[in-house]
Each structure stands twice: as structure tokens, then as C-alpha cells.
ZAPA-475440 format. One record per residue (C-alpha): x, y, z; chain; residue number from 1. Coordinates in nm, 3 decimals, always signed. Layout:
REM residues N
BADO       x       y       z kette  nr
BADO       X       Y       Z     A NUM
...
//
This chain:
REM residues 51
BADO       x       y       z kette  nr
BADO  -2.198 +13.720  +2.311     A   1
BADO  -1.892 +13.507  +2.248     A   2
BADO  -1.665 +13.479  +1.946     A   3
BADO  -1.777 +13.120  +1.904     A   4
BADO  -2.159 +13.201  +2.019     A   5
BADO  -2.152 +13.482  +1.777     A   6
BADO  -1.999 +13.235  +1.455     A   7
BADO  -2.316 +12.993  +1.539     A   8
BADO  -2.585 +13.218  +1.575     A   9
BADO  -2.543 +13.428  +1.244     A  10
BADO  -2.721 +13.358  +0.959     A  11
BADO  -2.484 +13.216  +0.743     A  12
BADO  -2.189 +13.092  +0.988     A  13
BADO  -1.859 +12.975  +0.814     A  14
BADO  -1.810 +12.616  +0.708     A  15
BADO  -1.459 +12.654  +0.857     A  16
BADO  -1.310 +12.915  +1.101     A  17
BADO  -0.914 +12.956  +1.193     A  18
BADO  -0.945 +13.003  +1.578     A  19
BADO  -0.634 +13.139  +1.762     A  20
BADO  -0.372 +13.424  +1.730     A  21
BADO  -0.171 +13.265  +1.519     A  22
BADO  -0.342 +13.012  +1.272     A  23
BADO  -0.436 +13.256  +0.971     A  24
BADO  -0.104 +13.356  +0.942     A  25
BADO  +0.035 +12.944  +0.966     A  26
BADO  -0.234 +12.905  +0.633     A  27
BADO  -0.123 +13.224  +0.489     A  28
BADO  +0.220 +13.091  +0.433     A  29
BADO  +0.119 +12.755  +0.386     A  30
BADO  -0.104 +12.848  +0.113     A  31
BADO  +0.153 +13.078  -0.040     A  32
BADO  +0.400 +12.792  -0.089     A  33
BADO  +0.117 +12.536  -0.243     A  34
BADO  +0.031 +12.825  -0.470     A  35
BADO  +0.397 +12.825  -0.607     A  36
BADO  +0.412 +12.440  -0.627     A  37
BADO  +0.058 +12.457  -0.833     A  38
BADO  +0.166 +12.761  -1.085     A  39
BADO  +0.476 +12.550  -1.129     A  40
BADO  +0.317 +12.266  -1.233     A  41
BADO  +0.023 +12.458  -1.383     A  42
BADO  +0.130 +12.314  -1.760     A  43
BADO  +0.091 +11.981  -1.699     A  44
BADO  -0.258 +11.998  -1.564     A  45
BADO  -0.371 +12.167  -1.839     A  46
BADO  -0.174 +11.904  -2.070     A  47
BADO  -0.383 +11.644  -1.889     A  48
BADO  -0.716 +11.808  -1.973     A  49
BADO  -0.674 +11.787  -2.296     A  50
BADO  -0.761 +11.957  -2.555     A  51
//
């Protein structure tokens, strides 16, 4: 059975899937710098909740 096979036939399959060598890594460090934007800015969303 095949990667992609095996990611359709078990019982609870992924919504999404990084496919490739390389793409985890690409969202690791994409994520990474969103995180840092979002804890920077962290105050003002929850100044915009409210209290």
C-alpha cells in the first residue's frame, strides 16, 4: 500500500496532509514567524474582546 492509498483508507484520514520532502519544514517556519506577528499583537485582540 501507498503513502496516499494508506492516508485514504484509514479510519480517520487527515483533513490536510503536507506531501513532499520539504513542505513541513516550509510551514514550520512559516508558522513560526505568524506566531511572533500574533504574540506581538496579542494585546490588542484581547482589547477588542472586551471586557
Amino acid at each position: 500500500m501507498g503513502p496516499l492509498t494508506e492516508s485514504v483508507d484509514t479510519e480517520q484520514p487527515p483533513l490536510r496532509a503536507f506531501l513532499g520532502s520539504s513542505a513541513l519544514d516550509t510551514a514550520r517556519v512559516v508558522y513560526k514567524e505568524r506566531l511572533h506577528t500574533w504574540e506581538q499583537w496579542n494585546h490588542i485582540a484581547k482589547a477588542a474582546q472586551g471586557a
